[in-house]
C-alpha positions in Angstrom: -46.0 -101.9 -43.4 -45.7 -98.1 -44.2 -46.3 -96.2 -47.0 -45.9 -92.8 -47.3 -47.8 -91.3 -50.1 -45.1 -90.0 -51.8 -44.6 -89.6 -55.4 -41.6 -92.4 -55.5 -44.6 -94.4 -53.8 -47.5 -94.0 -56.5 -47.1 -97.1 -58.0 -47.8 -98.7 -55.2 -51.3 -96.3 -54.2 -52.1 -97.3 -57.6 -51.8 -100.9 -57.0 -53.7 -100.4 -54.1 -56.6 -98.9 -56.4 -56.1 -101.5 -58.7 -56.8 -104.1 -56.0 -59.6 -102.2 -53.9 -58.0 -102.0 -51.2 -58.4 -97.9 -50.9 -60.1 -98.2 -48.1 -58.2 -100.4 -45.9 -55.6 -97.2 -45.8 -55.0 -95.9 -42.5 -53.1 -92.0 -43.0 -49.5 -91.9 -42.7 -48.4 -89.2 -40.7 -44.3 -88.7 -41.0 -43.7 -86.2 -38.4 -46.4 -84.7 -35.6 -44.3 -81.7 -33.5 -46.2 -82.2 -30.2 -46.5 -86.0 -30.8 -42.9 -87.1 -31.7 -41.6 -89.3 -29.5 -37.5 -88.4 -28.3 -35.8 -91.4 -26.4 -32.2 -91.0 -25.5 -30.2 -92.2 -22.6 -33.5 -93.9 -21.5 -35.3 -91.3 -21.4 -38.5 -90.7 -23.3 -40.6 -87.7 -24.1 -42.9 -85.9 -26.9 -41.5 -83.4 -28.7 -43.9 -81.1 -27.0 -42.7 -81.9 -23.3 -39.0 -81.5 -24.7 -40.1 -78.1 -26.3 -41.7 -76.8 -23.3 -39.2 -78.5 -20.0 -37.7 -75.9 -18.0 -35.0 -78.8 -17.5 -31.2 -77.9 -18.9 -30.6 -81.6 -19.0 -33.8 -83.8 -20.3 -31.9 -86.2 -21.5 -29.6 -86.8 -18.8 -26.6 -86.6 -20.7 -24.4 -84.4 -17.6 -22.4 -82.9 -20.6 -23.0 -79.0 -19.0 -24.2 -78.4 -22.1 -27.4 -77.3 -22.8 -29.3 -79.2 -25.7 -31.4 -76.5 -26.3 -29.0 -74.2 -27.3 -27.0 -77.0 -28.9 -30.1 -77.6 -30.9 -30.2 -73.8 -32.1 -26.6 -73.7 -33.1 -26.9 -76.7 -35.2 -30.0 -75.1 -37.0 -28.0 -72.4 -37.5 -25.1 -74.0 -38.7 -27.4 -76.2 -41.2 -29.6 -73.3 -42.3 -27.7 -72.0 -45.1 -28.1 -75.0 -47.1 -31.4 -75.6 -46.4 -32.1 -71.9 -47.6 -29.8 -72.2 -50.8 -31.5 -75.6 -51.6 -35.2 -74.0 -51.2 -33.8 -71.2 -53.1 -31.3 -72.8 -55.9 -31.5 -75.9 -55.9 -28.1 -76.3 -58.1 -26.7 -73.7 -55.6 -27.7 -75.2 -52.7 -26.2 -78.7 -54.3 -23.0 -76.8 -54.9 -23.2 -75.4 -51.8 -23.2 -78.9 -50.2 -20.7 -80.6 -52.2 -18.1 -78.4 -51.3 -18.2 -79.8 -47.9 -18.6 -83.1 -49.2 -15.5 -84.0 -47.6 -16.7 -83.7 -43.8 -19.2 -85.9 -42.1 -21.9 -83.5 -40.1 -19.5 -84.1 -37.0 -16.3 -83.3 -39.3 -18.3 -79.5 -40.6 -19.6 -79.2 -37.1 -16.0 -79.6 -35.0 -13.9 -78.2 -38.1 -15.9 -75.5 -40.0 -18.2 -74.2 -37.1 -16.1 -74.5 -34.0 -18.6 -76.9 -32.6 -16.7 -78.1 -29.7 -16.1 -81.9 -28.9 -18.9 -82.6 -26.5 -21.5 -81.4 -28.9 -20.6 -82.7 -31.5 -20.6 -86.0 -29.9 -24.4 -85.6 -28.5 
């Protein structure tokens, strides 16, 4: 099983301790950018072989569009609330809840022109 160590997850670290097992804990790592592994469509890659492939269409989803840029957009769609959060967190939260009434796709097709085909990716 996993544990993160994580504040909701102290109790647990702590019943570790308790029970000596300390040293029986192999490191959690959540996220590892060149390790990470990407699988879609059947097709599997690290995250560093997706970052650096010269190919338009890794994934093999023939859309025409390209998943890189798709990728960016989203970022950039996204990146306002990740910034307000960071900054304000009650502005951020505000921020968020006044799209609470999309899904991602919903914001994405309706509030940043997203078209159908990427939004479906």
């Amino acid at each position: 099983m996993r544990f993160p160590q994580i504040p909701p997850q102290q109790r647990t670290f702590d019943l570790f301790e308790y029970l000596g097992l300390s040293s029986k804990i192999i490191p959690y790592t959540m996220s590892n950018e060149k390790e990470d592994i990407l699988y879609y469509n059947g097709v599997a890659m690290t995250a560093d072989q997706y970052k650096f492939s010269a190919n338009l269409d890794p994934f093999a989803t023939q859309s025409g569009i390209n998943p890189k840029e798709a990728e960016a957009q989203f970022k950039a769609a996204i990146y306002p609330f990740k910034q307000a959060l960071k900054t304000n967190f009650k502005k951020g939260w505000e921020m968020l809840m006044n799209e609470d009434k999309h899904s991602m796709r919903t914001y994405l097709f309706f509030e940043k022109n997203f078209s159908e085909p990427v939004c479906a990716a």
